[in-house]
C-alpha positions in Angstrom: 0.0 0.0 0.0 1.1 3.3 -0.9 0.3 4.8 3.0 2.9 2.2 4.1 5.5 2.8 1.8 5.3 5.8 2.5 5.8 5.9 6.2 8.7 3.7 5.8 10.2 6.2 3.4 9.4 8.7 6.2 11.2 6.5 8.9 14.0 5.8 6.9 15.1 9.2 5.9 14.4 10.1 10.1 17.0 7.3 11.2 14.7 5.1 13.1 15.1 2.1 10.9 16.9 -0.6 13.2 17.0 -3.2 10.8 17.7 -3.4 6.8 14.2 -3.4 5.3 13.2 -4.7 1.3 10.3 -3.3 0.5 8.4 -5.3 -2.2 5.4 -2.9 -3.6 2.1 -4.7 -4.9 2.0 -4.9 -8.7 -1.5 -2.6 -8.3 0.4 0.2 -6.6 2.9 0.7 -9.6 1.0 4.0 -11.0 0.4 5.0 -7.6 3.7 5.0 -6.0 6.1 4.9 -8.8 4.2 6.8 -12.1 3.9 3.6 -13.9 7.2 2.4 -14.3 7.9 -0.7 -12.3 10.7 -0.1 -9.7 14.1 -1.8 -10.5 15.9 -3.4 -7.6 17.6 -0.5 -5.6 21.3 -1.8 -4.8 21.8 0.3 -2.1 19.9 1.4 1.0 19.1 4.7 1.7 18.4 5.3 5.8 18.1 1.1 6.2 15.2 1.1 3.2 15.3 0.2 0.0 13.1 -1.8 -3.4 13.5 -5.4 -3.8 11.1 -6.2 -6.4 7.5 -6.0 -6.9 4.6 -8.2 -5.7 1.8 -10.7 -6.8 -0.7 -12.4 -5.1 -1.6 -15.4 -7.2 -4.3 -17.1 -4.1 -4.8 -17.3 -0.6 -3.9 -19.8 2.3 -4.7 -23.6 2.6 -5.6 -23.6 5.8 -8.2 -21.2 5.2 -9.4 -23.0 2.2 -8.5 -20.1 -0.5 -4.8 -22.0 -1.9 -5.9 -22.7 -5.2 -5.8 -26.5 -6.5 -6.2 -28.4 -9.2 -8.1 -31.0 -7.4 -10.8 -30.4 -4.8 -10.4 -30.0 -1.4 -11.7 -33.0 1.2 -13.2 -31.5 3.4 -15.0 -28.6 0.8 -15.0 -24.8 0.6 -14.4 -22.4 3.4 -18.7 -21.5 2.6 -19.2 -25.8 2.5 -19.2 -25.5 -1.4 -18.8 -29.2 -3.2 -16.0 -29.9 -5.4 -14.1 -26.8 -4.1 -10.9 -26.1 -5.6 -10.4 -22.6 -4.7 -9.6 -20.1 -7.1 -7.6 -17.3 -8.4 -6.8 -14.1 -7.4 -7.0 -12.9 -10.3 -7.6 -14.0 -13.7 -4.9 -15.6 -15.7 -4.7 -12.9 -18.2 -4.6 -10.3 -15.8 -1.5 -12.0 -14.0 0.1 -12.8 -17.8 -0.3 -8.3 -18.4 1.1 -8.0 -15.2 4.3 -9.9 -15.3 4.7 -9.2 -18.2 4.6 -5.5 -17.2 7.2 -6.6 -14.4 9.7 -7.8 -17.0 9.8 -5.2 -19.3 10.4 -3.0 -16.9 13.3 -4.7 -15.6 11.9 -5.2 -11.9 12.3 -8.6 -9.9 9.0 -10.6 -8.9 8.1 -11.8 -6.2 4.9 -13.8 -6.6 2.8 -15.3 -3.4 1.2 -19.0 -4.7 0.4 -22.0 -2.4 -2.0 -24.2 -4.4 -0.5 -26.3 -7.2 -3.4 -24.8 -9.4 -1.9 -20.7 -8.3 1.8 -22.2 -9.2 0.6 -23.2 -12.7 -0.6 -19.6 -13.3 2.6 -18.5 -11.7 4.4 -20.3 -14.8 2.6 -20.1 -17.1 2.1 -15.8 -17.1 6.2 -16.3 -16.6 5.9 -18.1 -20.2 3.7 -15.7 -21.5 5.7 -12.9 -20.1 9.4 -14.3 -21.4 8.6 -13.5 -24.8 9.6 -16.8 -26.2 12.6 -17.5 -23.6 11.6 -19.0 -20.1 14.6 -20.3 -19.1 16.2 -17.0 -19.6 17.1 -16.0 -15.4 15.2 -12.6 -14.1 15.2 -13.7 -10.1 11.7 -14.4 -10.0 10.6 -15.9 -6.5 7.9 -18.6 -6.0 6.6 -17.1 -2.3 5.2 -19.8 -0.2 5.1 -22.2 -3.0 4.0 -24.9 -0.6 2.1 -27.3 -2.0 3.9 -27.5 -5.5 4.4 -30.6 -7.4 7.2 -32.4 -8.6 6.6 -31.4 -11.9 6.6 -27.6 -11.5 9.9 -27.9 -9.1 11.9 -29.0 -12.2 10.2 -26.3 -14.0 11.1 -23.9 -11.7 14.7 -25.6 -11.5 14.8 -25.3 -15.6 13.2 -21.6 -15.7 15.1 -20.5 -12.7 12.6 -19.7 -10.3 13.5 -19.8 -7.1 11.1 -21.1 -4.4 10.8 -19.5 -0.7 9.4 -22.4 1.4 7.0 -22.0 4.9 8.3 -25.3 6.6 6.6 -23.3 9.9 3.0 -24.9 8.4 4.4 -28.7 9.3 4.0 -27.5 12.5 1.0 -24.8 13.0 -1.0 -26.3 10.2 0.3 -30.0 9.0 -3.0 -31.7 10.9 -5.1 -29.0 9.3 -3.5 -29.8 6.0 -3.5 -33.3 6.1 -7.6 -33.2 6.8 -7.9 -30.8 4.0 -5.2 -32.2 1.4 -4.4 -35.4 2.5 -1.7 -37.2 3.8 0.9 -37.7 0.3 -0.2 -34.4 -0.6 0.9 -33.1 2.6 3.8 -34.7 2.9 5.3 -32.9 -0.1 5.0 -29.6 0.7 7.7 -26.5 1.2 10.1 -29.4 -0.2 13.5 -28.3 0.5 15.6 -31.3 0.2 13.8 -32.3 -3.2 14.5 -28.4 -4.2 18.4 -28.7 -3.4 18.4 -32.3 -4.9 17.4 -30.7 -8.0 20.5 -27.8 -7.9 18.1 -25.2 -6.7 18.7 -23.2 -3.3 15.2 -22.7 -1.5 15.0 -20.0 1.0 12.6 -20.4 4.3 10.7 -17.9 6.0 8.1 -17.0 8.5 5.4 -14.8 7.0 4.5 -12.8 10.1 1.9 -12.8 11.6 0.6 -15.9 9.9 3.1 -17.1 12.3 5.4 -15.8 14.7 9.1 -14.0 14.0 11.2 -17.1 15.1 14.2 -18.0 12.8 15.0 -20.6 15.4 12.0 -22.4 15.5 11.9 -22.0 11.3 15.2 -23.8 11.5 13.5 -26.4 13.7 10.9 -27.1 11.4 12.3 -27.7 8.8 14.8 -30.2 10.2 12.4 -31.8 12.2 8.9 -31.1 9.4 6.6 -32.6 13.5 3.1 -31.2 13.7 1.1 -30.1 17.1 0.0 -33.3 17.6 3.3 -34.9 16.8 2.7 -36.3 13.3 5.9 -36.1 11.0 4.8 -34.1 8.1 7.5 -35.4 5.3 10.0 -37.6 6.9 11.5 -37.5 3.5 11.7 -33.7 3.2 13.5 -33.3 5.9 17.4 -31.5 6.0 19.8 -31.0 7.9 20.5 -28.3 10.6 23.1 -26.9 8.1 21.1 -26.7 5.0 17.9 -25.3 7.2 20.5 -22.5 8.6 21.3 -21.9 5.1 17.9 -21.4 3.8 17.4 -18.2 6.1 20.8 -16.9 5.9 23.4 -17.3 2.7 20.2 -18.7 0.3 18.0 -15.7 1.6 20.6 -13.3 1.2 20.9 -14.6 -2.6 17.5 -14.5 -3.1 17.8 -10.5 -2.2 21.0 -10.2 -4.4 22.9 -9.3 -1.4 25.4 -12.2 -0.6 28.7 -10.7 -1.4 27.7 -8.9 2.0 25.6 -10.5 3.7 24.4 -13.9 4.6 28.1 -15.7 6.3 30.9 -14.6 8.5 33.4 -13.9 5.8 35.8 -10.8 5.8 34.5 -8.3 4.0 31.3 -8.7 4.7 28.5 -6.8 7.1 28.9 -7.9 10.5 25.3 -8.6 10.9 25.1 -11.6 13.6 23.6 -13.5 16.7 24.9 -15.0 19.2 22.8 -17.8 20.7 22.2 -19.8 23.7 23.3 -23.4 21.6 24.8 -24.8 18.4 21.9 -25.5 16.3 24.9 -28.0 14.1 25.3 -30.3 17.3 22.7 -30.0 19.9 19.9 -33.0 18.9 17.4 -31.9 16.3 14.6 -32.0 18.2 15.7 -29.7 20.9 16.7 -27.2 18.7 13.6 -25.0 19.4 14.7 -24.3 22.8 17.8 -22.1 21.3 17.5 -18.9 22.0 19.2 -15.6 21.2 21.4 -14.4 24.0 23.0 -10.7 21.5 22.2 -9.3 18.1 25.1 -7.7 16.3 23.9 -5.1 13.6 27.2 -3.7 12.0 29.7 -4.6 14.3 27.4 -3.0 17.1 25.7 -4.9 19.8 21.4 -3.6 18.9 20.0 -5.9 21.7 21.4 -8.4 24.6 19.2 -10.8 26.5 19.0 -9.4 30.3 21.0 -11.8 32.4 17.4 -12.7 34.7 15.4 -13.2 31.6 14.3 -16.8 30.8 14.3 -18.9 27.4 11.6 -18.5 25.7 8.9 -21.6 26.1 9.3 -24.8 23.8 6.4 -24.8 21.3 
């Protein structure tokens, strides 16, 4: 939205920006914000803010029923319609104009799709928009891209899309999912290992306030893949402690375009760092929740330190 742009553009030229924000503007607020042109990534922050790409919503959430499939849901629509599928967010054409529109400008996409039915539209306006060369790499990002298929990993592997997984759903909605989408479906989604099998580098995240701001307990999840009521959601998806630390540090740094200084402790590179209660590499996986951050390094400089009398925060 334009209002919130806005007041970040505000707090960024003020100073009060603590943290590095990429701001991703919705493809419908190009003409508002921007006089048409779709922004092209800004390499450099300006007061902690800068433009990352632009945005798409494709469809909604599984859980509540608006992921778009190409089958129908089991347990039917979020109104108890029959044979419910879900739908678009839009109708294909309108998402072929508008990535298209994305490309030619030179911008990087971001596009939100859950359903396998909301990924297919994701590639095939990517088609439609590559003007005869798909494979040709513009950074495009597959947001959420939980529930895709085999199928449409390779094609995101052979059209360079790069996925950003929600492994956080195995937990806070892998029994809702497996009721609504069954158990193999289930099982597949925010594949990560399948997606690094296949050459790609996946990124995890945490989509707040769908869920909460907890890199640890992403981590967690995506090594361990255990829902609330203690049913392994993909034993075959799971990675290791390594690869999931990778996924939200040195892979989500790529995704931004940023890792020649961010995303590893390398010289020459931001000091931007935690230090934490444990060693997510060694402790046993499924204790790694109960990690917690003890300092956060932003620059070299220490931006908060757990108090000495405060408590770890509660296992999940």
């Amino acid at each position: 939205m334009k209002a919130q742009y806005d007041l970040l553009r505000r707090a960024a030229h003020k100073g009060v920006l603590k943290l590095d924000v990429v701001s991703l503007p919705f493809v419908t607020e190009i003409d508002a914000i921007f006089g048409g042109q779709p922004p092209r990534n800004e390499p450099d922050y300006s007061g902690r803010l800068r433009i990352g790409g632009v945005k798409i919503v494709m469809d909604g959430s599984p859980q509540g029923k608006t992921a778009c499939f190409t089958t129908p849901y089991l347990t039917g629509g979020p109104a108890g319609q029959q044979n419910w599928r879900g739908e678009l967010s839009f109708p294909q054409a309108t998402l072929n104009e508008w990535v298209k529109r994305v490309y030619d400008g030179g911008a990087t996409l971001f596009v939100h799709c859950n359903g396998d039915a909301a990924i297919d539209a994701l590639l095939e306006a990517h088609r439609f928009a590559s003007n005869g060369r798909p494979e040709t790499p513009r950074g495009t990002v597959g947001v959420h891209s939980q529930f895709i298929r085999r199928d449409q990993l390779q094609k995101y592997k052979t059209w360079g899309i790069t996925p950003s997984f929600f492994t956080l759903h195995c937990f806070y909605f892998g029994d809702t999912h497996v009721a609504n989408r069954g158990a193999e479906q289930t099982g597949f989604i925010s594949p990560l290992k399948s997606a690094r099998a296949l050459g790609l580098r996946p990124t995890n995240h945490t989509d707040f306030n769908v869920s909460p701001l907890d890199q640890l307990f992403t981590i967690h999840t995506a090594v361990n893949r255990v829902s609330r009521s203690g049913r392994v959601i993909g034993e075959d998806e799971r990675v290791t402690p390594l690869q999931a630390l990778e996924a939200i540090t040195i892979d989500g740094a790529r995704q931004y375009g940023e890792e020649s200084r961010k995303g590893s402790i390398e010289p020459g590179k931001l000091a931007d760092l935690v230090v934490l209660s444990g060693n997510p590499l060694t402790v046993p996986p499924a204790t790694i929740e109960q990690i917690h951050v003890v300092e956060t390094i932003k620059e070299g400089a220490t931006v908060w330190k757990r108090p000495p009398t405060t408590s770890a925060p509660a296992a999940k």
